[in-house]
N, C-alpha and C positions, 0 to 999 in steps of 0.2 A: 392221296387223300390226306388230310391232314385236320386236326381237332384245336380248334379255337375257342374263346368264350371273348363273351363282351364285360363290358364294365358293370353295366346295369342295364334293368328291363326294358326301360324307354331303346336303348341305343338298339337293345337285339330288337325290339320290336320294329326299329325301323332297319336296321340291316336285313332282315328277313325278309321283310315287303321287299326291298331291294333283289336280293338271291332269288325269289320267288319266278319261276321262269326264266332264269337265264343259266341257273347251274343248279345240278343236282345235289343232294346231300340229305342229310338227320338231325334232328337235334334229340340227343340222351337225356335220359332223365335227370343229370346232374347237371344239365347247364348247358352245357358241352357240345359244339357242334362240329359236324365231321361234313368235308368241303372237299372241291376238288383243290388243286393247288392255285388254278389260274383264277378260283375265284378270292384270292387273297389280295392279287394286283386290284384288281377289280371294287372290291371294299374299302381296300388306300385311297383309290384315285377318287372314290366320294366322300372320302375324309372321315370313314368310320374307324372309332378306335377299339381293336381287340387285341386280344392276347395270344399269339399262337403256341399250344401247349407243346406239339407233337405233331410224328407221321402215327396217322390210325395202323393202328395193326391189323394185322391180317383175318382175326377174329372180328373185329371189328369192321370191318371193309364188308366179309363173308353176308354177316348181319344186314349190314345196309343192302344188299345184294337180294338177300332171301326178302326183306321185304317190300324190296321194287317189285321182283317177282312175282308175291305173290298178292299186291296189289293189282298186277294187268292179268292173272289166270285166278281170279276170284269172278267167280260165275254167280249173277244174278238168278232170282227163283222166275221161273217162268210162268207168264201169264194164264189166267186161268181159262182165260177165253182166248182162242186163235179168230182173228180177223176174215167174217165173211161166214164164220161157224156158229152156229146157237148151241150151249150146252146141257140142251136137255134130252 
């Protein structure tokens, strides 16, 4: 993984549409986004221009990690009504 930024707003906004489904990652509150490696070829080859700062660190990685996780084990509130059941 590795932490890039773009030049300006327009450009992340259309690089991101771009990342959007095809590779995972974060964007930091400072700008700052954290990618896999291969989607850097990928961002070249449609001619967007960024800056690559770094390899994220491992704290950093952890981060993105915990919260892929615990967007797919976040548990919705359950209906109040069960299907076929009247609740009185």
């Amino acid at each position: 993984m590795v932490i890039i930024t773009f030049p300006d707003r327009q450009t992340q906004k259309e690089a991101l549409g771009f990342l959007l489904g095809r590779f995972s990652g974060t964007v930091l509150k400072s700008g700052e986004h954290i990618v896999p490696e291969d989607a850097l070829a990928a961002l070249a080859e449609q001619n967007f221009v960024f800056t690559v700062r770094g390899k994220a660190n491992d704290k950093q990685v952890a981060a993105l990690r915990t919260a892929a996780a615990a967007s797919v084990q976040r548990r919705h509130g359950r209906p109040k009504r069960v299907a076929g059941r009247s609740t009185q």
